[in-house]
N, C-alpha and C positions, 0 to 999 in steps of 0.2 A: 327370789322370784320377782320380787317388784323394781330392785334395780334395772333385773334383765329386760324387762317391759319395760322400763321408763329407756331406758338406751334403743332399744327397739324403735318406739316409736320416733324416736331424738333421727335417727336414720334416716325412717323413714319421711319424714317431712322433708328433711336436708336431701330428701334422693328426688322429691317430689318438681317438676320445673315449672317455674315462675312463681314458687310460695318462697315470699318475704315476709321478714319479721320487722316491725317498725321501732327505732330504735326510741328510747323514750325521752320525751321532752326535757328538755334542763329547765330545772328549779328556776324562775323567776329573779331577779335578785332583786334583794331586799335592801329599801332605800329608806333614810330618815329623814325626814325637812325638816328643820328648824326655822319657823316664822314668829314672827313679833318682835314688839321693842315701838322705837320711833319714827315716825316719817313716812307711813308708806301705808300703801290697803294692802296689806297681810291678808286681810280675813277674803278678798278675794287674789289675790297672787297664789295663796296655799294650794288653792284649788285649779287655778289657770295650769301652775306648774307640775301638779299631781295629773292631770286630766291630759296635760302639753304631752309627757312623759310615758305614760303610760298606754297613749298614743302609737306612741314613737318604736318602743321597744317592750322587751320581755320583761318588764321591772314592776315593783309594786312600792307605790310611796307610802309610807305612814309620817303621817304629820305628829311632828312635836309644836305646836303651836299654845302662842301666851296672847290673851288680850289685852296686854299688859303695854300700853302704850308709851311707857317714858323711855330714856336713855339707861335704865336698868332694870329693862325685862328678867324676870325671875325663870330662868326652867330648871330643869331637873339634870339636865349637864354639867350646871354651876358646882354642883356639890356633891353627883357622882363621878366620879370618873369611869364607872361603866355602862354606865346611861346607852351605850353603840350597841352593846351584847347583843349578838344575832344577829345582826345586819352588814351587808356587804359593803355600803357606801354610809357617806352622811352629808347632806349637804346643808350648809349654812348658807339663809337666808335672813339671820337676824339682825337687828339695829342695837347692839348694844354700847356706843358713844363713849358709855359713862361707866362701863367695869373697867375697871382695872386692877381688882384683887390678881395679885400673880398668883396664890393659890387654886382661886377657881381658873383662871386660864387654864393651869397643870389641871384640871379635870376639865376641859373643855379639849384640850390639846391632848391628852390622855390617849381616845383610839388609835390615834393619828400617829401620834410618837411610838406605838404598838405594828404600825404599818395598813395600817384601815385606810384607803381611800379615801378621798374628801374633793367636794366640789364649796366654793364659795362664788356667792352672786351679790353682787352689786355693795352693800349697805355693812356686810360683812366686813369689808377691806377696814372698812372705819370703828371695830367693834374691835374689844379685850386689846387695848392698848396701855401696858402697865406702866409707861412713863408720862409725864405729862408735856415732856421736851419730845416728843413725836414726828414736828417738823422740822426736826434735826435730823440728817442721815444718821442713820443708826449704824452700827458694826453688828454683820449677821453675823448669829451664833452667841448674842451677847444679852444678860440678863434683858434687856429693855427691848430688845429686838424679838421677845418670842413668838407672838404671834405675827409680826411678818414674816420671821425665818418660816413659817407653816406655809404662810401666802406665797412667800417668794418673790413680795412688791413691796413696798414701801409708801402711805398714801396719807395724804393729810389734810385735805379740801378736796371740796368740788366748786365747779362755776356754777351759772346762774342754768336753768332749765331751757335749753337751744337747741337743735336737730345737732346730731355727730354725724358725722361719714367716715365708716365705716370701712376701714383697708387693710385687707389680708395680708401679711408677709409672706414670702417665699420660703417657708419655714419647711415646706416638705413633708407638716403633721399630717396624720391621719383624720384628723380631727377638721380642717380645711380644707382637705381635699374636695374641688370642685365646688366649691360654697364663691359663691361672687359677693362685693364691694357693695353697701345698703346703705342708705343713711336713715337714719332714725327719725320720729319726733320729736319734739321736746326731751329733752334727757340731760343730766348732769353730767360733765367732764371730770371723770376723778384726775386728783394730778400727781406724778410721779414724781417724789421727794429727790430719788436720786437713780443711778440707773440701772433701772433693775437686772442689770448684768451681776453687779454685784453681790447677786444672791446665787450659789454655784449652780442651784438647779434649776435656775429660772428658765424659760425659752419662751420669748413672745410671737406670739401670733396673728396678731393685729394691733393697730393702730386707729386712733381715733381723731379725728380734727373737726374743733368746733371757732365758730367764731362769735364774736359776745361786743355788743355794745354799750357801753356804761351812760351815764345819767350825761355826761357831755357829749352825748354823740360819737364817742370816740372808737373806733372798733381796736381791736384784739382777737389774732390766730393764735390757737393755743391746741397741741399735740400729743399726743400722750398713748403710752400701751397702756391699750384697754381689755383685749384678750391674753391670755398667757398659762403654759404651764408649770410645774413645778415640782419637784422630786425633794421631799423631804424626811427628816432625820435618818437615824439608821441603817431604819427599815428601805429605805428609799420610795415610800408611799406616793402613792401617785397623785395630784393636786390639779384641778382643773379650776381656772376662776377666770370671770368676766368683772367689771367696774358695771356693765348695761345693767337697765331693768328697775330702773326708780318707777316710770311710769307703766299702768294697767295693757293702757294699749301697745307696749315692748313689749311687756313678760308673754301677754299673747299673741304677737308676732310669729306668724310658723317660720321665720329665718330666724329669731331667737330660739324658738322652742329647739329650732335642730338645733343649731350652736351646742344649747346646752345639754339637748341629747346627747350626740356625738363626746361631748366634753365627760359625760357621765360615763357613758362606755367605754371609753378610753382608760379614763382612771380605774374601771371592773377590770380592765384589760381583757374588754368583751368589744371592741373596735379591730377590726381589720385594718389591714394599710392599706386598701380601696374606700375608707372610711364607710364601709359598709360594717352593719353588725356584722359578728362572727356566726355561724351559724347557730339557729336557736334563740336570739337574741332581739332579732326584727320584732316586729308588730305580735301581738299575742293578739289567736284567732280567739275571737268569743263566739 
């Protein structure tokens, strides 16, 4: 009897015109920050970029954050390797200079080699470096190379702190689509060891040019990809990373904060090829 009545009235609404059922919101997804280490205001970045993001799209940040200021910030990554569990992305924002335990990398590297998405921004590029010959092109896929085989760059210095201009390539990504040419503030030029072609899943997406004048007067143009993505191990995880974002006033730039929007969605594979969220995705109504 009660099936008959629940089919009954299943009918009757569906016979009823202009009654819609609203389909139900997709889950959020679930993001991890990684902030701390050396060189930077983390304790207010955390929040620019938790705040930028959540902004932007359907996501929820949870910060993994150390107040831990030297070149070997301690977290819980180091020595889990499931430190990710439950989360759709994870993005690194930290300064770690100074590990180079190849074990803790393999738990750093751990989701990611699992096919977990990852975003990296700025200070990252220069963190879990296990050889100490680093500004040697490295052979991707090779013990010393693991944590850029993740990046899919290669990077060993930066310049002095000088405005970049900032130049999209014709790359076709969803990720640039429609985003125009900015130059920065003050910001550090990371610089490309070797070309980051040579990494097979690399694909760059801007360029950077800054110029620098040294203690004689002398200038220097100096070039380099500062946007880029990257498809790594196995799984072919999706890897979005920028070199921008040393200073307070970048990370809260709304031409940065999309960047790295867009760059986050991407790697969900929650970006359209109109570099528009997919639907569900845009702005969460409060």
């Amino acid at each position: 009897m009660l099936s008959s009545l629940r089919r009954l009235v299943l009918v009757t609404a569906l016979a009823l015109p202009g009654l819609t059922f609203a389909a139900a919101a997709p889950k959020p997804l679930k993001i991890l920050l990684l902030t701390g280490g050396c060189c930077h205001d983390y304790v207010a970045q955390k929040d620019l970029l938790k705040n930028g993001l959540e902004a932007r799209a359907n996501v929820i940040v949870d910060h993994m954050h150390t107040a831990d200021k030297t070149t070997r910030p301690a977290f819980a990554a180091h020595t889990n390797p499931a430190y990710a569990q439950g989360y759709d992305l994870v993005i690194h924002d930290e300064c770690a200079a100074d590990i180079s335990d190849p074990e803790m990398v393999k738990n750093v590297l751990a989701p990611h080699l699992a096919g977990l998405p990852g975003v990296n921004l700025h200070c990252a590029m220069h963190s879990y470096r296990v050889t100490k010959d680093y500004a040697r092109p490295l052979a991707p896929g090779s013990a010393d190379a693991a944590w850029f085989d993740f990046l899919g760059l290669q990077s060993s210095r930066h310049g002095p702190k000088e405005p970049i201009k900032i130049s999209f390539t014709k790359s076709g990504s969803p990720i640039t689509k429609g985003l125009g040419d900015w130059s920065t503030g003050n910001e550090e030029l990371y610089n490309n060891v070797q070309d980051p072609k040579v990494f097979p899943g690399h694909r760059s997406l801007a360029t950077g040019f800054q110029t620098t004048t040294d203690k004689k007067g002398v200038k220097t143009d100096n070039e380099s990809v500062v946007v880029w993505t990257n498809l790594y191990g196995p799984k072919q995880a999706r890897v979005f990373s920028t070199t921008i974002g040393h200073m307070n006033e970048t990370v809260a730039d709304a031409r940065y904060l999309e960047l790295v929007t867009r760059g986050v969605l991407w790697a969900a594979g929650k970006l359209g090829d109109d570099g528009r969220p997919v639907a569900g995705y845009g702005p969460r109504v409060k």
